[in-house]
N, C-alpha and C positions, 0 to 999 in steps of 0.2 A: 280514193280518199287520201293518198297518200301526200306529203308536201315535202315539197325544198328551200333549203334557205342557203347563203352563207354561211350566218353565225347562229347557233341554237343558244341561247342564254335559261337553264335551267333555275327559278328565283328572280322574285321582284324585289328583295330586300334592299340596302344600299348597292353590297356588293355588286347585283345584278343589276342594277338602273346606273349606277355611276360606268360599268365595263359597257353595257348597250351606247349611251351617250356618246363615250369614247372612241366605239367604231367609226371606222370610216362610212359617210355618207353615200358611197357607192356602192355598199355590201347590204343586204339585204338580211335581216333580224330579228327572228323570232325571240319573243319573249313569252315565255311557259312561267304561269302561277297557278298553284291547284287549287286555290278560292279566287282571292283579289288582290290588287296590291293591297291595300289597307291590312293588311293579313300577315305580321313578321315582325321579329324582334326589335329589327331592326326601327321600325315605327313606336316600339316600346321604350327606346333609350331615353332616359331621362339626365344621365350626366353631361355627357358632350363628345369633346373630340379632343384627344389629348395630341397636342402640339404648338412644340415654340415657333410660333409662327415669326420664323426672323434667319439671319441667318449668324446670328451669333455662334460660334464653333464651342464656348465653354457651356451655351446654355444645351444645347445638341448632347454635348456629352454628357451633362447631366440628366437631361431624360431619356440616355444608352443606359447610364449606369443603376436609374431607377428600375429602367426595365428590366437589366437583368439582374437587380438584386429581387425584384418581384418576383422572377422566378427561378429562382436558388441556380442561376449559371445554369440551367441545362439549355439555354436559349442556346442560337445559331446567333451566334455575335455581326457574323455580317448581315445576316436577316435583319438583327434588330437597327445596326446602325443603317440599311437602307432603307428602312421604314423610318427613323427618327429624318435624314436627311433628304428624302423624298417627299416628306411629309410638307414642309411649308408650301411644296410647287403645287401640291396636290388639294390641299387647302384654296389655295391661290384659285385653282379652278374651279373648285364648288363655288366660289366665293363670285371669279366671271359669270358663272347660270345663274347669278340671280339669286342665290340659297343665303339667307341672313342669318346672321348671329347677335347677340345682346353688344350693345354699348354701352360708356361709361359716358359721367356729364361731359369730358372732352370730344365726344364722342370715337374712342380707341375701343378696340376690341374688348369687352370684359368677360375676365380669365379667374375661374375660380380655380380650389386644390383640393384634391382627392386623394385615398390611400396610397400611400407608398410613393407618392408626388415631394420633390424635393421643395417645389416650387410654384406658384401658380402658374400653370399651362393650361388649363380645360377651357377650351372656343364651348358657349352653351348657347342657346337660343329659345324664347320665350321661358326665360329660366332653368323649368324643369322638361322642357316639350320638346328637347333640340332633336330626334328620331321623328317624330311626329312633321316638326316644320321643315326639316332635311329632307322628308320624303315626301312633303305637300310640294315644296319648290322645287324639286328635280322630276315629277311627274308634269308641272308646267312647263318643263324646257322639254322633256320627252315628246310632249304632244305636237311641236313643232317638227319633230323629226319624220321624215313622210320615209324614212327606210327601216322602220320600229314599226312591228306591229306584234301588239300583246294579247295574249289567245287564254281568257278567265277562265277558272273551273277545270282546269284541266292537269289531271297529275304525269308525270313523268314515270312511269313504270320500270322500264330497262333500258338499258344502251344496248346500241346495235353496233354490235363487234367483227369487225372479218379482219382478216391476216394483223390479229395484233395491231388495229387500227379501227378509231369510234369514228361511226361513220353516220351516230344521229344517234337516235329516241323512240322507243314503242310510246305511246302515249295513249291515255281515256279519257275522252274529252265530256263532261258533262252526265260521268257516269253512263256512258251511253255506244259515246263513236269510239272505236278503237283503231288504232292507224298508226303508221311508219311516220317519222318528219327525220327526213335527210338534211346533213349539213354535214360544211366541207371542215369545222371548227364547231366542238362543243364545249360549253360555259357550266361546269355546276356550281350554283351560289345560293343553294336549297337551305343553308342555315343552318340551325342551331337544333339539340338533343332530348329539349325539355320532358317531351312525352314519355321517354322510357323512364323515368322518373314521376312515384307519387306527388312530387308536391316540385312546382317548378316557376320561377318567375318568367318563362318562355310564351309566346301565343303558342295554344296548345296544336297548331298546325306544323311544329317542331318534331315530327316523328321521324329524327335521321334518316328520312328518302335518300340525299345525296350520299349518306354513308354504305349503304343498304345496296344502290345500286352500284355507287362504285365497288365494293366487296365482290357484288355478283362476278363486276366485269375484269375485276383479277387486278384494283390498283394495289398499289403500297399505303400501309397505314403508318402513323408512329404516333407515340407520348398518346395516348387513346386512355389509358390510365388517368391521366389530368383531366378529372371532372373539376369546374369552378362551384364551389356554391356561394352564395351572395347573403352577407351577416345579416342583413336587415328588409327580409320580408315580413309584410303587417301579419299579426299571428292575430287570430281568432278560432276558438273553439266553434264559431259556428258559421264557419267557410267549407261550402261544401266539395267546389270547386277545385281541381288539383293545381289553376292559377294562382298564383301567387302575386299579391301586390308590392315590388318594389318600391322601397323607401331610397331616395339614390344616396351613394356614402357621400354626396356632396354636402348635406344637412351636418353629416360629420364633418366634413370640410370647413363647413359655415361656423364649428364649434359648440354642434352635438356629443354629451355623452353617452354612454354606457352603463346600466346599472344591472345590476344581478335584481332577482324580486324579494330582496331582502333591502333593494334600494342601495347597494354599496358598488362605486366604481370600482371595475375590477383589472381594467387595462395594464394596469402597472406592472401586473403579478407575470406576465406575458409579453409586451413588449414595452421597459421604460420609454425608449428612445421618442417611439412614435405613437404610443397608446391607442387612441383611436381610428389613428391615421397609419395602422399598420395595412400591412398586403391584406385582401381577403381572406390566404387563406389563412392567416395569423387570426384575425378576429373568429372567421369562423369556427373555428378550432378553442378559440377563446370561450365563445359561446357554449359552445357544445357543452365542455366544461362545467365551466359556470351551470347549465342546465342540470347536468348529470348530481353536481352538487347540492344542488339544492329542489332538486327531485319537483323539477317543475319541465316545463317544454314551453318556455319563454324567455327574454329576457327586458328589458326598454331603453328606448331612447329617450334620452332626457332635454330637453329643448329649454324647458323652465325657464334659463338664465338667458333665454336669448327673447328679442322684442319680436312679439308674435306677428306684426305691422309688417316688418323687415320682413319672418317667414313668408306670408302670406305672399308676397307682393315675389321676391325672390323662388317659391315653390310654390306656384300657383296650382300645380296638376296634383302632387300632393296633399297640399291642403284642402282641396276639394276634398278627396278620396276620404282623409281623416275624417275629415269633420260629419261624411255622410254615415262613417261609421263610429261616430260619437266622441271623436278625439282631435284635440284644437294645439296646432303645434305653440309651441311658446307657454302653454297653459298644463298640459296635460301629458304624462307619460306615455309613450306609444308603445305597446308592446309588437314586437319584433322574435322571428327565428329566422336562424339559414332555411333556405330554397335552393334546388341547383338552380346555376344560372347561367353556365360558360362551357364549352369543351375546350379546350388549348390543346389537345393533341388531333388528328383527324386526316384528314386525304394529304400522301407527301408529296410538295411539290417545290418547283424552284422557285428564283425570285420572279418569275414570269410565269407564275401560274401554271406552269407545266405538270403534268403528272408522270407517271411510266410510261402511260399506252397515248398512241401516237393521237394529235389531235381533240384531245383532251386536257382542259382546266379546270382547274378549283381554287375558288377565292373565298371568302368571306371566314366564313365561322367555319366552316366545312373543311376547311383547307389544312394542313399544317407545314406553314412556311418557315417556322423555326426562331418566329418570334417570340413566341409566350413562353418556353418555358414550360415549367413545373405549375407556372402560376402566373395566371394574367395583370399586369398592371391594367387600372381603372382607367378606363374611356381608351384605352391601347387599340381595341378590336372595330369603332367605326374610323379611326386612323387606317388599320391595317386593311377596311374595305376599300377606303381611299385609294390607297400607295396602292394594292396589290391587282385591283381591278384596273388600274389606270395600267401598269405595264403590261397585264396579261392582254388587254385591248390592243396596246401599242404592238406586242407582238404578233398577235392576228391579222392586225392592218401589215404588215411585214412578210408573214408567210400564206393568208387566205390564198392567194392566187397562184403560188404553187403547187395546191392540194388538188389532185385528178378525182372526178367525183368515182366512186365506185358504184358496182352494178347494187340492185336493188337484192334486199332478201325478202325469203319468205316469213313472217310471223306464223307463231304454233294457235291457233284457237284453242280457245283455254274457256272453259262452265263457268255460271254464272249461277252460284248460290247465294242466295239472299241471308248466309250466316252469321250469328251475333258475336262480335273479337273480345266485346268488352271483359268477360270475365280473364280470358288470357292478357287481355293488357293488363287490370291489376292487376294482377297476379307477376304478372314484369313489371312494376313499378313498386310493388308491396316487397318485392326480395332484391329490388335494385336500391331500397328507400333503405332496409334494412341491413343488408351486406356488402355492398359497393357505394357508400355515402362517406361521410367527412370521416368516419373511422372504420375501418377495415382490418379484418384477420383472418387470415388465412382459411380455417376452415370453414369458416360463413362466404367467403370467395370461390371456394370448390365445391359447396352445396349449389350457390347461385349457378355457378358455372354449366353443373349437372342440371338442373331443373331447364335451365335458359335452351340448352342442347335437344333435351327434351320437349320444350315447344318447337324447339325449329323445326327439328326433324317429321312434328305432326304436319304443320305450316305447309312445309314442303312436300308432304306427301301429298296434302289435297291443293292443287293452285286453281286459286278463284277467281274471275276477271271483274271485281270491284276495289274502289277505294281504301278499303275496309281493310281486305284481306294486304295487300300491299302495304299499308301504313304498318300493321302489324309485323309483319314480314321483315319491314327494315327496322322495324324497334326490336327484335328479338336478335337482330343479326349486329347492330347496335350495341346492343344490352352485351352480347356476346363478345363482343370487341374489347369494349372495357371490361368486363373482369376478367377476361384473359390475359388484357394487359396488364391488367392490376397484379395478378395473380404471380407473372411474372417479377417485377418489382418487388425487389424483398426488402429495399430499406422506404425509410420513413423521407420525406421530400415534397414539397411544397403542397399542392393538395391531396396528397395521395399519403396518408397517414395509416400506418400498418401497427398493429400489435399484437402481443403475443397474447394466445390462450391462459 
């Protein structure tokens, strides 16, 4: 049952279909997703793609300098500026496959602005839908490729390691086949962390797999501390679901405000300069606030003064969404809380996607390439699947065929209990919601710490060959990651807000 490929691309998100695309047409391409494409955050984005799509040098600098005022300088300065100045070519070629974005009556690109944006840069598409039609139009240029072939329902369980070199993927296909897939080049582009968290604006297929496994297989992590949460998910008392609906801070862009539920703008108090159009985690941290103050766990966005017509037509995905839940933008106050929504710290690698252990990558969300920071600039991360999938590809197409394949190994058979994770998941989502969230202290991060150690330890005692047990697995090990990281970090910095007892 076993298989071989060239390239193993682990994730159908952007990261993973724009790196596949990239390959060369000679190499041969598996692509692993463990539902469907249709299944990933990356299909959730609603803002865009932040870039000066030009080659002006003062406008470059200024979306270097946003970035890394977004996240308080702990950025990789030359990270950020080879993402800003990679960014137009890389554009440029989503833009050859046929992948469209909104125009204006001249018909020119139309570029809205978003938090922490000096400037209007955001490329968007069908308004609010620009994830959704970026990944409807790069699965039609995929289907032309006859050296792609995507293998559904199938999760990635382990990397297979010999001499300090990844030499593939255990995998379980359909809950069912278990089996080796060899490659001379592996891709992780598994996404984003939302699951280890109670309440998350992520598709909840978000169970740090790619974290989980590269841990197993000995990479380097860093900045893992930097959870994002996102100001403005719709709040409902009677959402049962841990999804969260994203409101995008473009509506804020458009000249949405902010009101506490005493109805008073409170942005001022926090940051004058850019009020609603601060970094996330400035607002977020705004919110909290503001909530804590007036002993409620909401707060709203205020549309009112803008023409609901404009909304409508501008935030079509949104407006749906409100209005099914009884709220009409332009007309009505939306009420809104932070969700997590972003990791900025995660697997270290260079600007070619490299990691420590040989033959191994990580791009997307997964990755940290030293862009983000403390704190993600808005729409910065389907730029950075861009940029960073495109060279890690280019590097592959460079070294695949100096890679000697290695001998095969043996897999351990591992039982197959049909046991229930749910309660240990909440249970790491209810002390990751409570003690590693937008505010943090020290002793709620060494309780987490302890309790989190003590699921693994159970986790790893019994290994179970389902979906279940594995998605578990890497959220625990996940979960672990960050408030270890946290724990370490003793001062207060962009999302990672500490205080004292």
């Amino acid at each position: 049952m076993d298989k071989h490929c060239d390239v193993l691309i682990l994730g159908t998100g952007l990261a993973g279909l724009f790196a596949a695309i990239n390959i060369d047409p000679s190499h041969q391409v598996y692509l692993i997703t463990k539902t469907r494409i249709n299944n990933s955050n990356s299909l959730l984005a609603q803002g865009g793609i932040a870039c000066e799509y030009n080659e002006n040098k003062e406008l470059h600098e200024a979306h270097i300098k946003d970035t890394m005022r977004a996240g308080a300088y702990l950025n990789d300065e030359k990270a950020v500026r080879y993402l800003v100045d990679k960014g137009f070519a890389a554009v440029k070629k989503l833009v050859s496959l046929n992948v469209n974005f909104d125009f204006d009556r001249e018909n020119n690109f139309l570029f809205t602005r978003e938090g922490g944006h000096s400037t209007r840069r955001v490329l968007h598409s069908g308004g609010d839908a620009t994830g959704f039609n970026v990944i409807r139009d790069l699965k039609k240029a995929l289907s032309t490729r006859k050296n792609i072939k995507i293998i559904t329902n199938t999760m990635a369980l382990d990397l297979i390691k010999k001499d300090n070199k990844i030499i593939g993927c255990i995998v379980l296909e359909q809950e069912a086949k278990y089996y080796s897939i060899y490659a001379k080049k592996t891709i992780i582009a598994t996404g984003g962390i939302g699951s280890v968290y109670g309440s998350t604006t992520n598709d909840l297929n978000a169970t740090g797999d790619g974290i989980g496994m590269a841990y197993r297989a000995g990479c380097e992590f860093q900045n893992m501390e930097f959870v994002q949460f996102h100001p403005t998910a719709l709040y409902s008392e009677h959402i049962v679901s841990r999804q969260r609906f994203l409101i995008s801070e473009a509506v804020r862009g458009e000249g949405a405000y902010l009101r506490n539920v005493e109805h008073e703008r409170f942005m001022e108090k926090y940051d004058l300069e850019r009020m609603e159009l601060a970094p996330r985690d400035i607002v977020s941290q705004a919110i909290y606030r503001e909530m804590y103050d007036t002993w409620t766990d909401h707060v709203y966005l205020d549309t009112t003064h803008l023409d609901p017509k404009f909304l409508e037509k501008r935030f079509p995905t949104i407006s749906n969404f409100c209005r099914k839940q009884g709220y009409i933008l332009g007309l009505d106050l939306i009420p809104v809380a932070p969700a997590e929504h972003f990791l900025c710290g995660g697997i270290k690698t260079d600007l070619s996607g490299k990691t420590n252990m040989d033959n191994l990558y990580a791009i997307g969300e997964v990755a940290y390439t030293g862009v983000h920071g403390a704190n993600r600039l808005a729409s910065n991360s389907l730029l950075e699947c861009l940029v960073f999938s495109y060279s890690a590809a280019m590097d592959v197409n460079n070294t695949v065929d100096t890679v000697m394949e290695k001998n095969e190994v043996s897999i351990n058979e591992l039982p197959n209990y049909n046991y229930n994770y749910k309660p240990i998941r909440k249970k790491i989502g209810d002390y990751m919601d409570e003690h590693v969230s937008i505010v943090r202290n020290e002793q709620g991060l060494k309780l987490t710490k302890r309790t989190l150690e003590g699921i693994h330890d159970s986790l790893d005692k019994y290994p179970n060959l389902t979906k279940y047990y594995y998605e578990t697995l890497n959220m625990v090990q996940t979960a672990l990651l960050i408030s270890s990281s946290a724990l370490e970090r003793k001062e207060s910095i962009g999302c990672h807000l500490i205080i004292k007892q």
